[in-house]
VEXFIVEX-199699 format. One record per residue (C-alpha): residue in one letter; chain; x, y, z. Coordinates in pm, whole numbers, plus 32768, in hexadecimal, padded with zeros to 4 digits. Layout:
! residues N
+------+------+------+------+------+
! code ! unit !   c1 !   c2 !   c3 !
+------+------+------+------+------+
!    a !    A !    X !    Y !    Z !
...
+------+------+------+------+------+
***
This chain:
! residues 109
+------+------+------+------+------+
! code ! unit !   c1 !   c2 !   c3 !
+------+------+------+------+------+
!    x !    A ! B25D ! 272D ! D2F5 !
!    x !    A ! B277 ! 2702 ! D188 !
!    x !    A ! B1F2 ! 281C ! D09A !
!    x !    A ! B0F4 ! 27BF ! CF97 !
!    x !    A ! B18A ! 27AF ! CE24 !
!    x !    A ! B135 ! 27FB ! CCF8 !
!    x !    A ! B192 ! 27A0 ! CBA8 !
!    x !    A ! B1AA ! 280A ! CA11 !
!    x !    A ! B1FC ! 2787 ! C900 !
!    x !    A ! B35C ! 2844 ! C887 !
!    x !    A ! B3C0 ! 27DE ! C6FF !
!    x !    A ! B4D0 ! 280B ! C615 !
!    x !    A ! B448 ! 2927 ! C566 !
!    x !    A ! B3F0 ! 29FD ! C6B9 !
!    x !    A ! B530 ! 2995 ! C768 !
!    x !    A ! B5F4 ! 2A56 ! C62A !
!    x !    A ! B4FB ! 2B69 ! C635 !
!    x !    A ! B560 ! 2BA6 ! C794 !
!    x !    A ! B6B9 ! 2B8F ! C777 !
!    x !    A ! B6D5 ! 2CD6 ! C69A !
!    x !    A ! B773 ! 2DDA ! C788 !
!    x !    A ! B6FD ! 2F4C ! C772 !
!    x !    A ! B814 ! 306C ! C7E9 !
!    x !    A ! B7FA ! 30C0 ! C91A !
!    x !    A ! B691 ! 305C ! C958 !
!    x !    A ! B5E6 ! 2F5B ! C9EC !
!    x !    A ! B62A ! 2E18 ! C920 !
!    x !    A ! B4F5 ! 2D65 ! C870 !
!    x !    A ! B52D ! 2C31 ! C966 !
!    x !    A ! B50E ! 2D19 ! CA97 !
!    x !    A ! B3F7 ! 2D9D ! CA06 !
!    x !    A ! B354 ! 2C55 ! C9BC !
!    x !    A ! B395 ! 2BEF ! CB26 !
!    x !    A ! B2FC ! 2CF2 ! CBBE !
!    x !    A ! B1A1 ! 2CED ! CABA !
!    x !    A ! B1B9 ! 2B85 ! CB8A !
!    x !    A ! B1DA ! 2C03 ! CCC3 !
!    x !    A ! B0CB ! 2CFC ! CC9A !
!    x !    A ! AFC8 ! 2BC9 ! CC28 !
!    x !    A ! B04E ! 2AFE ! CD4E !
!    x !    A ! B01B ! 2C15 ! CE2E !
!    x !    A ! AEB5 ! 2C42 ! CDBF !
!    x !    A ! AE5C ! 2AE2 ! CDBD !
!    x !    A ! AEBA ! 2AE1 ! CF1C !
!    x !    A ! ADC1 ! 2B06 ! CFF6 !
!    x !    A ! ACCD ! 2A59 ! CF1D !
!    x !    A ! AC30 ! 28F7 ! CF40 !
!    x !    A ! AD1D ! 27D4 ! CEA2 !
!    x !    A ! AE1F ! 28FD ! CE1D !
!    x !    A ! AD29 ! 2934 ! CCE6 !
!    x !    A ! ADCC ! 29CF ! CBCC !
!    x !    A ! AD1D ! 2B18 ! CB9B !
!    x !    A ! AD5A ! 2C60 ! CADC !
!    x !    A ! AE0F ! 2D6F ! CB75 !
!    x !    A ! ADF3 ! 2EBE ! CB52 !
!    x !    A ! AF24 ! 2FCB ! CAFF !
!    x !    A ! AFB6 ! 30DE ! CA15 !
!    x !    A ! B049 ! 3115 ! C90D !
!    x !    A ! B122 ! 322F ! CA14 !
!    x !    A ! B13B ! 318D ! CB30 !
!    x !    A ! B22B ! 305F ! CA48 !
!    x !    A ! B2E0 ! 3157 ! C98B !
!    x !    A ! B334 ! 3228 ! CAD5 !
!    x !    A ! B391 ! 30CC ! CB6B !
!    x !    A ! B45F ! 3038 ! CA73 !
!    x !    A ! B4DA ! 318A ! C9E1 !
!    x !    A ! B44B ! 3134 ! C8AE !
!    x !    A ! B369 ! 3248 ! C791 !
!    x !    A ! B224 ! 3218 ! C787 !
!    x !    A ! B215 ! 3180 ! C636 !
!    x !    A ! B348 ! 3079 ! C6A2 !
!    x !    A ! B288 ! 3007 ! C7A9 !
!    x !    A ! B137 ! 2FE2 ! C6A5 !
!    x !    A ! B209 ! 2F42 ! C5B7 !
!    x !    A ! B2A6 ! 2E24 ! C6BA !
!    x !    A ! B134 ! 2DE0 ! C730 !
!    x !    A ! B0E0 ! 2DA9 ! C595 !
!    x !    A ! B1E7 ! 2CE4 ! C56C !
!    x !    A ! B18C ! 2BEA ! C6B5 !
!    x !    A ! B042 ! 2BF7 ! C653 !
!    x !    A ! B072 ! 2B86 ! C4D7 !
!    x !    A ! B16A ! 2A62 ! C590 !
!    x !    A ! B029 ! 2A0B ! C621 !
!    x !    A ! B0FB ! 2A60 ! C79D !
!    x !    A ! AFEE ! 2B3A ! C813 !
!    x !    A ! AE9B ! 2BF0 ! C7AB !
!    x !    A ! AE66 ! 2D67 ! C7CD !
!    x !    A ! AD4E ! 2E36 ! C78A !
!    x !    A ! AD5E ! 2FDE ! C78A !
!    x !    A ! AC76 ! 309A ! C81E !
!    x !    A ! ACC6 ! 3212 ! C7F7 !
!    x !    A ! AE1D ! 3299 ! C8B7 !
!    x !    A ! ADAB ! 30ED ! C97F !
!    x !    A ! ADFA ! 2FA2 ! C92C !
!    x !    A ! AD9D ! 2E5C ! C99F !
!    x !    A ! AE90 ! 2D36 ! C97F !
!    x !    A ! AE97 ! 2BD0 ! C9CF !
!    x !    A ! AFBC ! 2AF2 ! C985 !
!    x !    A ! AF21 ! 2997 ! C8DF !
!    x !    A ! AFC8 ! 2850 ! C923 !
!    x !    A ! B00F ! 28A6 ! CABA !
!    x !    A ! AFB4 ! 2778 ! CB96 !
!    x !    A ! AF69 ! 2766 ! CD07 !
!    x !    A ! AFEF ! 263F ! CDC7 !
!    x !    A ! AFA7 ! 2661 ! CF52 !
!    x !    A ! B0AD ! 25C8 ! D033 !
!    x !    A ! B091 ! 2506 ! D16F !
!    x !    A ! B09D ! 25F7 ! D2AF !
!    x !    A ! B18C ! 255B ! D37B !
+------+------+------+------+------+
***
């Protein structure tokens, strides 16, 4: 069985923003991956994999990814001034969708 895929758009500009390394911390591209995996993850279970906000903390990222809380506000700025992903805070919350992720549902089989 193949999995279901899905796709962004990576460009010159992100790809170099990424590749800065922080000391002994999660590194920005680990971090980007796994802002993916949480959208993939809560796309899911719904209907034709549609590309809806998630919802997460500012805490719960910088206790993942061993990051300060203002690093981790920062790197979401910067992604969402790169037009990578959209963000919205709501108190200690924040909701965040990553723009430009496609769906494409493989053949079972």
């Amino acid at each position: 069985m193949k999995e279901n895929l899905y796709l962004t758009k990576l460009d010159t500009n992100l790809l170099l923003f990424l590749e800065k390394k922080l000391p002994n911390k999660t590194s920005r591209f680990e971090a980007f991956l796994d802002l993916l995996k949480h959208q993939i993850n809560h796309c899911y279970g719904h209907p034709n994999g549609i590309n809806i906000p998630f919802g997460i903390t500012y805490e719960s990222l910088a206790k993942e990814w061993n990051w300060d809380r203002k690093t981790v506000m920062s790197f979401l700025k910067s992604l969402q001034e790169m037009g990578v992903l959209k963000y919205k805070r709501d108190g200690y919350n924040m909701v965040v969708r990553i723009l430009n992720l496609a769906y494409l549902p493989t053949q079972k089989g």
